[in-house]
PDB file of the backbone (N, CA, C, O) and the ligand in Angstrom, with CONECT records:
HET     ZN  A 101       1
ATOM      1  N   UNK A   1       0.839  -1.183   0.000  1.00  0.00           N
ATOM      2  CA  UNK A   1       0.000   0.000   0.000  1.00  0.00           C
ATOM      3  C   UNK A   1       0.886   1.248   0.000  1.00  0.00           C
ATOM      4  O   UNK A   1       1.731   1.367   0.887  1.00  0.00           O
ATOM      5  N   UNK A   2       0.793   1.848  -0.604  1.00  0.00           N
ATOM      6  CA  UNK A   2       0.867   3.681  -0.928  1.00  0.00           C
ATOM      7  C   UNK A   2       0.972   3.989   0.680  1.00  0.00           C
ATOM      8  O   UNK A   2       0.099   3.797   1.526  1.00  0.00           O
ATOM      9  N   UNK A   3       2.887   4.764   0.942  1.00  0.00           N
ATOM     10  CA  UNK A   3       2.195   5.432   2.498  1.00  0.00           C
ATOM     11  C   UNK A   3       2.285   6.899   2.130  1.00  0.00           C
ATOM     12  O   UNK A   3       3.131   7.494   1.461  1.00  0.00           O
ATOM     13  N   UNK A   4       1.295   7.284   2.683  1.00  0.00           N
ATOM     14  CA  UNK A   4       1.344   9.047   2.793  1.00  0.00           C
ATOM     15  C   UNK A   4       1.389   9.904   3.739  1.00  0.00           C
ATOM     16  O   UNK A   4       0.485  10.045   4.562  1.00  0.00           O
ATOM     17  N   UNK A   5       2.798  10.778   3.707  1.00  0.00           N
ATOM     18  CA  UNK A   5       2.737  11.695   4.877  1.00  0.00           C
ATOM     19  C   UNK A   5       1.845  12.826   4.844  1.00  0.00           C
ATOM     20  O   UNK A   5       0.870  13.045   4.125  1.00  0.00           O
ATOM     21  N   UNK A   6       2.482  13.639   5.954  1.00  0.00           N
ATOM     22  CA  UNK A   6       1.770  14.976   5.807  1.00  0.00           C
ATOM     23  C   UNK A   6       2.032  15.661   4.344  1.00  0.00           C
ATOM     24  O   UNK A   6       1.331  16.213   3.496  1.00  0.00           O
ATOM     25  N   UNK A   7       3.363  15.346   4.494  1.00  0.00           N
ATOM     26  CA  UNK A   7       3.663  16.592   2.558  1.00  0.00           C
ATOM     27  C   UNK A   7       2.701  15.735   1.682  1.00  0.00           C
ATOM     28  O   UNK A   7       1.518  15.939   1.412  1.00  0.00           O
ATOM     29  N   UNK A   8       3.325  14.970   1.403  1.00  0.00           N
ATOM     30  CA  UNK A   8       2.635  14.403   0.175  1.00  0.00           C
ATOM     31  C   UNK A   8       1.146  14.571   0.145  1.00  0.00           C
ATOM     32  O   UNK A   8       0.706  15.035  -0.907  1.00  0.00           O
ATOM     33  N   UNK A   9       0.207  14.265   1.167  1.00  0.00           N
ATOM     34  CA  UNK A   9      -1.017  14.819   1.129  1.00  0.00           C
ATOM     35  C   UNK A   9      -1.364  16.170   0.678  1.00  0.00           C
ATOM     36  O   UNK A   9      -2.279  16.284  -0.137  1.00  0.00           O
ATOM     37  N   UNK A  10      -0.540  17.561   1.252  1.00  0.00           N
ATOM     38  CA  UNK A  10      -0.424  18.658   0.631  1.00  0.00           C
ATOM     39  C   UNK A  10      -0.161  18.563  -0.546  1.00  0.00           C
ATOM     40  O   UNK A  10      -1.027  19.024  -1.290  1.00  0.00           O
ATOM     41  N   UNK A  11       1.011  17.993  -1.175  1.00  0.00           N
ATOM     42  CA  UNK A  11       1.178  18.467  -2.342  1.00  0.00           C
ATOM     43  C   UNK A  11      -0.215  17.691  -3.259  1.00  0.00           C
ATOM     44  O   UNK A  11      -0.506  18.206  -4.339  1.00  0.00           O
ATOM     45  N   UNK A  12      -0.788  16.823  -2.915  1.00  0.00           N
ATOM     46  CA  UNK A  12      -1.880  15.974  -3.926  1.00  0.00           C
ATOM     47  C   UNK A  12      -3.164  16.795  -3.764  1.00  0.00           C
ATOM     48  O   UNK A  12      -3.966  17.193  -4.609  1.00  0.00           O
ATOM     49  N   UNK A  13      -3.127  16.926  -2.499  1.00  0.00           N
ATOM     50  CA  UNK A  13      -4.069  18.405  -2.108  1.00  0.00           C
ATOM     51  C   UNK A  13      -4.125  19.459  -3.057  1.00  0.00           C
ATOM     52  O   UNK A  13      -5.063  19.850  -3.752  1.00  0.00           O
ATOM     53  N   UNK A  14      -3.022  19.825  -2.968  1.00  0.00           N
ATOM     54  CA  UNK A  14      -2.740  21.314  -4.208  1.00  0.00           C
ATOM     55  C   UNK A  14      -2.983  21.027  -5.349  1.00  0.00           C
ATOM     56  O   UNK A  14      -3.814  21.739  -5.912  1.00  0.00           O
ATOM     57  N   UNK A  15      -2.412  19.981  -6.062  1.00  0.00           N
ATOM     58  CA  UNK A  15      -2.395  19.523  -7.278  1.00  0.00           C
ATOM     59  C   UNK A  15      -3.530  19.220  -7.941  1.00  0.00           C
ATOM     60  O   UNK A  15      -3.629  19.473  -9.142  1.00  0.00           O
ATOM     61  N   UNK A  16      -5.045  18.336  -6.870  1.00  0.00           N
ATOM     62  CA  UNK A  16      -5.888  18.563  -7.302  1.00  0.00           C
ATOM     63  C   UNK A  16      -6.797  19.848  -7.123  1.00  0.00           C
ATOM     64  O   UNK A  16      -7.878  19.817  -7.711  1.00  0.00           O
ATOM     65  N   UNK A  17      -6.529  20.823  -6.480  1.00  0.00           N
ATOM     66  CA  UNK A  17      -7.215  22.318  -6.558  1.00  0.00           C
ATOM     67  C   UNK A  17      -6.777  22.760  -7.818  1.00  0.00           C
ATOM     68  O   UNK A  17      -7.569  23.319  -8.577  1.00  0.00           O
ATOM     69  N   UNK A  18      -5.425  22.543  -8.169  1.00  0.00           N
ATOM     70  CA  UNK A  18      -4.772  23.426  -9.391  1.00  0.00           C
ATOM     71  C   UNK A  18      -5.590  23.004 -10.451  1.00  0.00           C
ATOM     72  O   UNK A  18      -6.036  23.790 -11.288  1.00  0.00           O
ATOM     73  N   UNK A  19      -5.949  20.998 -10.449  1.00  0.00           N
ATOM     74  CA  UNK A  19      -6.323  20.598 -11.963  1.00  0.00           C
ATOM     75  C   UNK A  19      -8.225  20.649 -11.944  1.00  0.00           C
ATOM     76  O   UNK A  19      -8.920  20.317 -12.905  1.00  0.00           O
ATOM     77  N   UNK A  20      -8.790  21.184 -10.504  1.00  0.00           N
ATOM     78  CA  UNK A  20     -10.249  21.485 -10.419  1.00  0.00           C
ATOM     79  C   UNK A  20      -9.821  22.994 -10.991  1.00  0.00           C
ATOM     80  O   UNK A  20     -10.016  22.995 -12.207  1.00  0.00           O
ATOM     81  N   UNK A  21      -9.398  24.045 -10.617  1.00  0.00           N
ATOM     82  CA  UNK A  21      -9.564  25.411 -11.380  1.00  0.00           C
ATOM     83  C   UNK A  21      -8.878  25.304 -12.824  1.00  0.00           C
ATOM     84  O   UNK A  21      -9.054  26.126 -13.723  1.00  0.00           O
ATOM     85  N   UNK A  22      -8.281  24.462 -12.886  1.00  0.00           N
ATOM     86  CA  UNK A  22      -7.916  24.208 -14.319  1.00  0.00           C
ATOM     87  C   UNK A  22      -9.084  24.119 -15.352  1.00  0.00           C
ATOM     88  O   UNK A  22      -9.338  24.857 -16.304  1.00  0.00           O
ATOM     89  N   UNK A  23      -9.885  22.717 -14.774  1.00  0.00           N
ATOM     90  CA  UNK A  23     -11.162  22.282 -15.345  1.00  0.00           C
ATOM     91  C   UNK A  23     -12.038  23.774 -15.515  1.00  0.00           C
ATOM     92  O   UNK A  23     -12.698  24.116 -16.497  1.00  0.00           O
ATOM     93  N   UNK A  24     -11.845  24.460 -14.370  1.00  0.00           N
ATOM     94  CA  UNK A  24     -13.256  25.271 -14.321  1.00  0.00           C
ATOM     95  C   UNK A  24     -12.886  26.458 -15.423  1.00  0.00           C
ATOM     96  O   UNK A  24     -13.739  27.010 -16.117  1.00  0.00           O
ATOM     97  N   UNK A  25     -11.793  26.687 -15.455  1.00  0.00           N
ATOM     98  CA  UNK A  25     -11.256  27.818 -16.185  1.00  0.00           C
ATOM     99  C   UNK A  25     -11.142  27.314 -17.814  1.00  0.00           C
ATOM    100  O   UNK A  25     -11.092  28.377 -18.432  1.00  0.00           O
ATOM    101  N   UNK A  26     -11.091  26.415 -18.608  1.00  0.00           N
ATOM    102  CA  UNK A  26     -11.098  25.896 -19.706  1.00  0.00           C
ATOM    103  C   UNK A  26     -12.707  25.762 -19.757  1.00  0.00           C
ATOM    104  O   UNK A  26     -13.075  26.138 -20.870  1.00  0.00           O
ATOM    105  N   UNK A  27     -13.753  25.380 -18.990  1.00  0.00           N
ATOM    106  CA  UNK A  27     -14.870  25.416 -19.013  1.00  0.00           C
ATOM    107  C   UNK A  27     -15.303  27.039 -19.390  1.00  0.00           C
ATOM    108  O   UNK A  27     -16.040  27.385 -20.313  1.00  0.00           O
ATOM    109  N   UNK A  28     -14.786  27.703 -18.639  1.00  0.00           N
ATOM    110  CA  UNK A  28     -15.399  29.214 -18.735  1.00  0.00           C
ATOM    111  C   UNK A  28     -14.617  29.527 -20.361  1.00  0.00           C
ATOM    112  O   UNK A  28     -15.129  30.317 -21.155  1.00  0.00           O
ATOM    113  N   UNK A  29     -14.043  29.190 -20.497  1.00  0.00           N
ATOM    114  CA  UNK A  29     -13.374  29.525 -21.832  1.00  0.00           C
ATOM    115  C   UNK A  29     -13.995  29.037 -22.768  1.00  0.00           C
ATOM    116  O   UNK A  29     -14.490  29.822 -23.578  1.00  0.00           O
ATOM    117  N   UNK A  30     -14.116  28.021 -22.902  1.00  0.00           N
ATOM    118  CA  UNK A  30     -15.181  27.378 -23.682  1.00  0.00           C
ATOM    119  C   UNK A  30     -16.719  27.859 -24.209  1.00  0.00           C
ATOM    120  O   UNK A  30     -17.331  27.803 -25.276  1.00  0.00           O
ATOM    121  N   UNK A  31     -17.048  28.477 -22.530  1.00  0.00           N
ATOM    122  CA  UNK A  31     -18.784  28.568 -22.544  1.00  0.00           C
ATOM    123  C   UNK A  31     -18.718  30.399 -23.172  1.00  0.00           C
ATOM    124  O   UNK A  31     -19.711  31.050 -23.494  1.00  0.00           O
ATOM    125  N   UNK A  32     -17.527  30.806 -23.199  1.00  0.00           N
ATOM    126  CA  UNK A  32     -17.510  32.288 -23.744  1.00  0.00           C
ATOM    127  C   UNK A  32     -17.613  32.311 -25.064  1.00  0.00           C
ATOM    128  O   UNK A  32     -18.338  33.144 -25.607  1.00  0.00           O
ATOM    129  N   UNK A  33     -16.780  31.246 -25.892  1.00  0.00           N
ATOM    130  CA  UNK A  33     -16.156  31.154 -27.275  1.00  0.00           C
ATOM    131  C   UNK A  33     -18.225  30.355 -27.731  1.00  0.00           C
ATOM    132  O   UNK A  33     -18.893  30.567 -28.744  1.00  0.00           O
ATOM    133  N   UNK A  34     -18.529  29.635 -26.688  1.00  0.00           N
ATOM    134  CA  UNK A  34     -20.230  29.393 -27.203  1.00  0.00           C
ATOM    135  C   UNK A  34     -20.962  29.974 -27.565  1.00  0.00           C
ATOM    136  O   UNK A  34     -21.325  30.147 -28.729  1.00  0.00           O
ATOM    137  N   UNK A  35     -21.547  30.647 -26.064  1.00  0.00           N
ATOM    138  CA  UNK A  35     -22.414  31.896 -25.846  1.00  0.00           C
ATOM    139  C   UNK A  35     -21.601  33.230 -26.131  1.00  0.00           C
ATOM    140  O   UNK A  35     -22.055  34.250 -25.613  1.00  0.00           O
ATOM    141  N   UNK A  36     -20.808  33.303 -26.658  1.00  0.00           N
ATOM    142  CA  UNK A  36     -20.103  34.902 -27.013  1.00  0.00           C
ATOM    143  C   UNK A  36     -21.212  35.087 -28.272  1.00  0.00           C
ATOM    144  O   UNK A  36     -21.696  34.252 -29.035  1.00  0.00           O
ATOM    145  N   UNK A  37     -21.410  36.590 -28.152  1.00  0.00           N
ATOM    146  CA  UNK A  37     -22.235  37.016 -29.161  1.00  0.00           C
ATOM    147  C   UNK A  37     -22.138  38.496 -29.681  1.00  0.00           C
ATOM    148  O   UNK A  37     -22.289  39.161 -28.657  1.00  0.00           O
ATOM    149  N   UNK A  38     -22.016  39.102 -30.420  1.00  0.00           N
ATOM    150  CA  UNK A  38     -21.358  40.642 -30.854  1.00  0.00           C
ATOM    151  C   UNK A  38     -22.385  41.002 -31.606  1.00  0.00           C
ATOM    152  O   UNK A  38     -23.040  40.369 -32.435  1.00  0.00           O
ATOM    153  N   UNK A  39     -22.462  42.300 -31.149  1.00  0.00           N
ATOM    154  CA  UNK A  39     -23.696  42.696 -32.709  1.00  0.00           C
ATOM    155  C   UNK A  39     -22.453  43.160 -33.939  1.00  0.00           C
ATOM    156  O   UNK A  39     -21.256  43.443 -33.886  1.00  0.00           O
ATOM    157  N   UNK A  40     -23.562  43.046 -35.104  1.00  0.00           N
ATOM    158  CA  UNK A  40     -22.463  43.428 -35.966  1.00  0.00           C
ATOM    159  C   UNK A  40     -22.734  44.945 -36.534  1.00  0.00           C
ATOM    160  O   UNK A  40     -23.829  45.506 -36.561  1.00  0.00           O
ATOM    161  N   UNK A  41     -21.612  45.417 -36.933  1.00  0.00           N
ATOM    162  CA  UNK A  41     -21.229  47.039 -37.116  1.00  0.00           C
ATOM    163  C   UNK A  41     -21.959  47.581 -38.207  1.00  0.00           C
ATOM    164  O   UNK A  41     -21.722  48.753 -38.497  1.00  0.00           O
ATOM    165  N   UNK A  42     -22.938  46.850 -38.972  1.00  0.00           N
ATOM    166  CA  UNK A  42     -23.288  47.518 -40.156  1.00  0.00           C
ATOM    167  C   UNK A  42     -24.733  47.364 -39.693  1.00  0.00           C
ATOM    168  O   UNK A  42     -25.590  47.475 -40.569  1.00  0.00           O
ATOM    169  N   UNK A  43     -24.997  47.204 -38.854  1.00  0.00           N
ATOM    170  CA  UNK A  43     -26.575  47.171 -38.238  1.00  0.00           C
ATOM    171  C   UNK A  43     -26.819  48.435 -37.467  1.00  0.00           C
ATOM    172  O   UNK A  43     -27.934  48.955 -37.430  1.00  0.00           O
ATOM    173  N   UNK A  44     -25.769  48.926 -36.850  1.00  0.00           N
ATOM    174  CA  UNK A  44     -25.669  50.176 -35.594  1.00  0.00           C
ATOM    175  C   UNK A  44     -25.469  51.832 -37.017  1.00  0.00           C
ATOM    176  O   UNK A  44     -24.589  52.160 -37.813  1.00  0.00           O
ATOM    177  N   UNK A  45     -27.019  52.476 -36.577  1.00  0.00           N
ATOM    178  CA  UNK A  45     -26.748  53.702 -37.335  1.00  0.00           C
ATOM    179  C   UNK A  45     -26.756  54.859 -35.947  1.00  0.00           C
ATOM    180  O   UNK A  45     -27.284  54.964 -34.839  1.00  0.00           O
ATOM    181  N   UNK A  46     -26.036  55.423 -36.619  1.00  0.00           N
ATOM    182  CA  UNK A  46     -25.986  56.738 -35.205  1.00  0.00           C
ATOM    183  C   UNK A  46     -26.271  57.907 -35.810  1.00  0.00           C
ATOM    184  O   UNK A  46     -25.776  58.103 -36.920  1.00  0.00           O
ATOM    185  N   UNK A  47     -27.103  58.894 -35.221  1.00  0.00           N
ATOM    186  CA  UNK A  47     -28.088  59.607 -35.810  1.00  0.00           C
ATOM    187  C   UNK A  47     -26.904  60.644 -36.156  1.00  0.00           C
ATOM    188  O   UNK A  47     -25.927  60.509 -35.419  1.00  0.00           O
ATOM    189  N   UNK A  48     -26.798  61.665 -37.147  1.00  0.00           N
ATOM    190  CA  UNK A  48     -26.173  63.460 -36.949  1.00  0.00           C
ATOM    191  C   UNK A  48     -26.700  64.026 -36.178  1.00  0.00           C
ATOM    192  O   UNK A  48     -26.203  64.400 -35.115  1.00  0.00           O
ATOM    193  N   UNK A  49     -28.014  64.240 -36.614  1.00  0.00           N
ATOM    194  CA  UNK A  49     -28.533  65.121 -35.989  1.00  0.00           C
ATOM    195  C   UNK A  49     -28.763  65.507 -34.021  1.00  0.00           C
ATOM    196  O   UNK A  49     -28.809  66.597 -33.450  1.00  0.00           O
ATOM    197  N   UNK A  50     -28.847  64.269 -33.533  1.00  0.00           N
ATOM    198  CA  UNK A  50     -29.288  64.168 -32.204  1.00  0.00           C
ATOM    199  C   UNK A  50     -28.333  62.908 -31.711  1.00  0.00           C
ATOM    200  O   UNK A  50     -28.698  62.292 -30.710  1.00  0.00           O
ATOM    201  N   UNK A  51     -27.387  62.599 -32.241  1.00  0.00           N
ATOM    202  CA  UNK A  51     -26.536  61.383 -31.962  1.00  0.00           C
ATOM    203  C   UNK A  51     -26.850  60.190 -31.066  1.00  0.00           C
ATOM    204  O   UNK A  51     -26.121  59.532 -30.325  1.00  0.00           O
ATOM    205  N   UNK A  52     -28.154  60.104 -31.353  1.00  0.00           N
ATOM    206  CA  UNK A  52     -28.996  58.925 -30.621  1.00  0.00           C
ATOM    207  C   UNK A  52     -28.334  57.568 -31.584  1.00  0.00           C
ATOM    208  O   UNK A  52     -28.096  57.727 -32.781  1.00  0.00           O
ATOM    209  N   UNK A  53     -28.118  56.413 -30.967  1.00  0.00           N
ATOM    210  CA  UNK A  53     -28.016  55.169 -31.744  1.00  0.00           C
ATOM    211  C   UNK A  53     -29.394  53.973 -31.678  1.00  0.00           C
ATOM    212  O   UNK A  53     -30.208  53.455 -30.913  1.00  0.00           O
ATOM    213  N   UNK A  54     -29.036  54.005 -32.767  1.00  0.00           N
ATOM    214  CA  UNK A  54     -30.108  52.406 -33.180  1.00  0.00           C
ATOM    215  C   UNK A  54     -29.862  51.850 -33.829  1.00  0.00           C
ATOM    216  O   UNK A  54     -28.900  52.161 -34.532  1.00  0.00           O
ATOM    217  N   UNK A  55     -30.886  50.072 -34.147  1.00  0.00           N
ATOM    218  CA  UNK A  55     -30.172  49.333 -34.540  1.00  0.00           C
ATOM    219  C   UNK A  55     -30.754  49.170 -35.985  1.00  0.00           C
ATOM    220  O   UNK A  55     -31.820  49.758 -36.162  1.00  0.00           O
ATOM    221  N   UNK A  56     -30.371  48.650 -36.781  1.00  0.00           N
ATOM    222  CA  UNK A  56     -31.038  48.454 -38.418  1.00  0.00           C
ATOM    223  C   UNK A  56     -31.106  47.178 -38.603  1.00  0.00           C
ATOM    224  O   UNK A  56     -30.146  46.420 -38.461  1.00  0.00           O
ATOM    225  N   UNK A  57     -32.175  46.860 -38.914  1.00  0.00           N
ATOM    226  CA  UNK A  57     -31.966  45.653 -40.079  1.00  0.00           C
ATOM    227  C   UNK A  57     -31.221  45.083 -40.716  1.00  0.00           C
ATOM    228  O   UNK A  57     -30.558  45.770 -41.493  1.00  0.00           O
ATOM    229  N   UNK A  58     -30.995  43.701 -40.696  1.00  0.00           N
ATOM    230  CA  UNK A  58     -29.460  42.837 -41.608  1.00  0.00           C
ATOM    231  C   UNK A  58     -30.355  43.727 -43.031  1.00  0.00           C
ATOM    232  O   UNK A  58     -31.519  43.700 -43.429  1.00  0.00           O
ATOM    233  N   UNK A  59     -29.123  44.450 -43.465  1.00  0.00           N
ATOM    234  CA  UNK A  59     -29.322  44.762 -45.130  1.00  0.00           C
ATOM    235  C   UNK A  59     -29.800  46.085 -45.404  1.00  0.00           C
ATOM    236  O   UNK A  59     -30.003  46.517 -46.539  1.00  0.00           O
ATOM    237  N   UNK A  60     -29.997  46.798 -44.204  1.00  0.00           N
ATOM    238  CA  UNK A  60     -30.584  48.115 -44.501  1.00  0.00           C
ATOM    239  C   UNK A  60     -29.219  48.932 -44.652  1.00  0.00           C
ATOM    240  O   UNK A  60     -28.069  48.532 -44.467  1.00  0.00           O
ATOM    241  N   UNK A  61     -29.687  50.221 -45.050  1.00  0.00           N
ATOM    242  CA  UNK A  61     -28.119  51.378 -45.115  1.00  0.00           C
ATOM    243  C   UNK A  61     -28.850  52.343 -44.899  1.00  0.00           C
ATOM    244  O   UNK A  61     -28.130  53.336 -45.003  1.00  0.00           O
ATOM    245  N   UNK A  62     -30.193  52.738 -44.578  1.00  0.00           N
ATOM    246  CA  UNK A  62     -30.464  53.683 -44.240  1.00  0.00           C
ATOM    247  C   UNK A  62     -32.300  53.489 -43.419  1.00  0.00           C
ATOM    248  O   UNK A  62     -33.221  52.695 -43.613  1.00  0.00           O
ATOM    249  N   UNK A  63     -32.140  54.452 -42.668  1.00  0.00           N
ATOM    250  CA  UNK A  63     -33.581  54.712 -41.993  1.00  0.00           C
ATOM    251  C   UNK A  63     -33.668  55.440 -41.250  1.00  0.00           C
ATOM    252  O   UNK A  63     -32.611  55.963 -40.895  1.00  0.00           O
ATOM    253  N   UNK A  64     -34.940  55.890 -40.596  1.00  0.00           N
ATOM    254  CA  UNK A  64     -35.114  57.304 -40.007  1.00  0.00           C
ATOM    255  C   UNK A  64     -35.065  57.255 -38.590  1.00  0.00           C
ATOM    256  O   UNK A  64     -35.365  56.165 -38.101  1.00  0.00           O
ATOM    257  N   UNK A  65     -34.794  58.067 -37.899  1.00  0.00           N
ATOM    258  CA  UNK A  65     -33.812  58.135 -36.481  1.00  0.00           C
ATOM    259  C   UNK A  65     -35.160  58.162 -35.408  1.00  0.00           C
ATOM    260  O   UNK A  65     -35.953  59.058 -35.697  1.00  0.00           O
ATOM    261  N   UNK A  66     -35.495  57.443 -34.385  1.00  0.00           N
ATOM    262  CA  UNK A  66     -36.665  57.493 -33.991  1.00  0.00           C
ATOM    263  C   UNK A  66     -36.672  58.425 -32.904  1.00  0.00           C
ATOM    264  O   UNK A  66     -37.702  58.652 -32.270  1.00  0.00           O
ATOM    265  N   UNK A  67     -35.834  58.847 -32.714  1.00  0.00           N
ATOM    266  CA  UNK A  67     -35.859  60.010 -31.368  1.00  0.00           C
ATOM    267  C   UNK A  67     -36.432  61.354 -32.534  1.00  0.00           C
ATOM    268  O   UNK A  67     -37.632  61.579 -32.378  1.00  0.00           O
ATOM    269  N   UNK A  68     -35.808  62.168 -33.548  1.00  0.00           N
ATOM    270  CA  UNK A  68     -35.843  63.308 -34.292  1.00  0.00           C
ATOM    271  C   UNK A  68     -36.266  63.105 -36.129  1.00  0.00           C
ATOM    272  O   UNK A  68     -36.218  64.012 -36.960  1.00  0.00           O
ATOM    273  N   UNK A  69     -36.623  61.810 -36.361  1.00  0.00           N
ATOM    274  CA  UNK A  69     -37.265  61.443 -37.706  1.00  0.00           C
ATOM    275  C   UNK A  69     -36.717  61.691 -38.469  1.00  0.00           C
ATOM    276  O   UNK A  69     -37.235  61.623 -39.584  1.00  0.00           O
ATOM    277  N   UNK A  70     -34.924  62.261 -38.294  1.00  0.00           N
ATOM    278  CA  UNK A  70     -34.322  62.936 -39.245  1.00  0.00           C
ATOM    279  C   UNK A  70     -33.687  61.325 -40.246  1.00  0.00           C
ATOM    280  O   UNK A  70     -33.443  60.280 -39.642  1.00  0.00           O
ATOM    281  N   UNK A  71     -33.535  61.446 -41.655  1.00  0.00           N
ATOM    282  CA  UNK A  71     -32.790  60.496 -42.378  1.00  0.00           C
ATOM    283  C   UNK A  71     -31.601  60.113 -42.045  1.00  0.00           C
ATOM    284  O   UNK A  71     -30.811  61.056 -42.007  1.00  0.00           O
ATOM    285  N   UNK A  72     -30.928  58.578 -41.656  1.00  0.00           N
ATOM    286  CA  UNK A  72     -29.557  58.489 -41.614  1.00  0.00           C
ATOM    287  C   UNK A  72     -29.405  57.181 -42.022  1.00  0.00           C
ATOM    288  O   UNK A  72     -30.163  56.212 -42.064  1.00  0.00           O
ATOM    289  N   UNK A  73     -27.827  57.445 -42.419  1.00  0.00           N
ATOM    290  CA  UNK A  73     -27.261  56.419 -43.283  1.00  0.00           C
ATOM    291  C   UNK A  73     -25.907  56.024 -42.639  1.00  0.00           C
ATOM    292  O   UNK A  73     -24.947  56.648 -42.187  1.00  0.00           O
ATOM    293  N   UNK A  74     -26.346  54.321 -42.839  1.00  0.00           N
ATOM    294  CA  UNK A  74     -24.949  54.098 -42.385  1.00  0.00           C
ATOM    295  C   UNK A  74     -23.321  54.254 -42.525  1.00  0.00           C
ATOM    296  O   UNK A  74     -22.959  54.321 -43.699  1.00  0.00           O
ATOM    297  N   UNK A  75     -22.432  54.314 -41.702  1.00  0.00           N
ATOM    298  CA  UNK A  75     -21.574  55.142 -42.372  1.00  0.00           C
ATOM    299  C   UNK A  75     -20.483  54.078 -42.480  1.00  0.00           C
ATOM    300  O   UNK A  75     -20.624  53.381 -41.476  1.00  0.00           O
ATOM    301  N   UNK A  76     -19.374  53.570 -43.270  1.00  0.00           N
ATOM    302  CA  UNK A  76     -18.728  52.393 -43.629  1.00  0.00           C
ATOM    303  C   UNK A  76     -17.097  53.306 -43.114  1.00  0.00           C
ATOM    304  O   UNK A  76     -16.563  54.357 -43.470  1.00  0.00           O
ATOM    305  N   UNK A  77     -16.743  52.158 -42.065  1.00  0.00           N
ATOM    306  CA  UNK A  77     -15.502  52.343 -41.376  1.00  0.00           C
ATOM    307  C   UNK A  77     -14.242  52.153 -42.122  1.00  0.00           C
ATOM    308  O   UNK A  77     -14.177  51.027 -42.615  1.00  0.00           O
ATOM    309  N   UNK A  78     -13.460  52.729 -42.302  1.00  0.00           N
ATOM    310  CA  UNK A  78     -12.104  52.245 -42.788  1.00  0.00           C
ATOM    311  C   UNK A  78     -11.232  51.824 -42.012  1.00  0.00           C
ATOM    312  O   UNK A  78     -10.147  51.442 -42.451  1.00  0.00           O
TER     313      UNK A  78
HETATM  314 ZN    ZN A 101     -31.906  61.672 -34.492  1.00  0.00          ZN2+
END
């Protein structure tokens, strides 16, 4: 039989805390790269006039600003 002192219990002690936050931390990494979600940049119009933001439609480039009804168009980043 396996004898175990005091160290050795510590160190197996530690070793499995290190490879439980190991687990948990590759888990959280994982569940980010899943559930991660971004809006995308050609949906977001931001008004001139009253610099209110909103969101557009996949495919729109333009529509009217709902705070001031004024026309805006999306504007393409370089
Ligand atoms: Zn506006």
């Amino acid at each position: 039989m396996i004898e175990l002192n005091y160290d050795s219990c510590f160190v197996l002690y530690l070793f499995a805390w290190f490879l439980v936050l190991g687990v948990l931390w590759s888990r959280e990494l994982w569940r980010q790269n899943v559930h991660d979600w971004a809006l995308s940049e050609g949906c977001v119009c931001i008004c001139d006039n009253c610099h209110s933001a909103f969101l557009l439609k996949p495919g729109e480039t333009a529509a009217r600003c709902s705070k001031c009804n004024e026309m805006c168009t999306v504007r393409k980043r370089y």
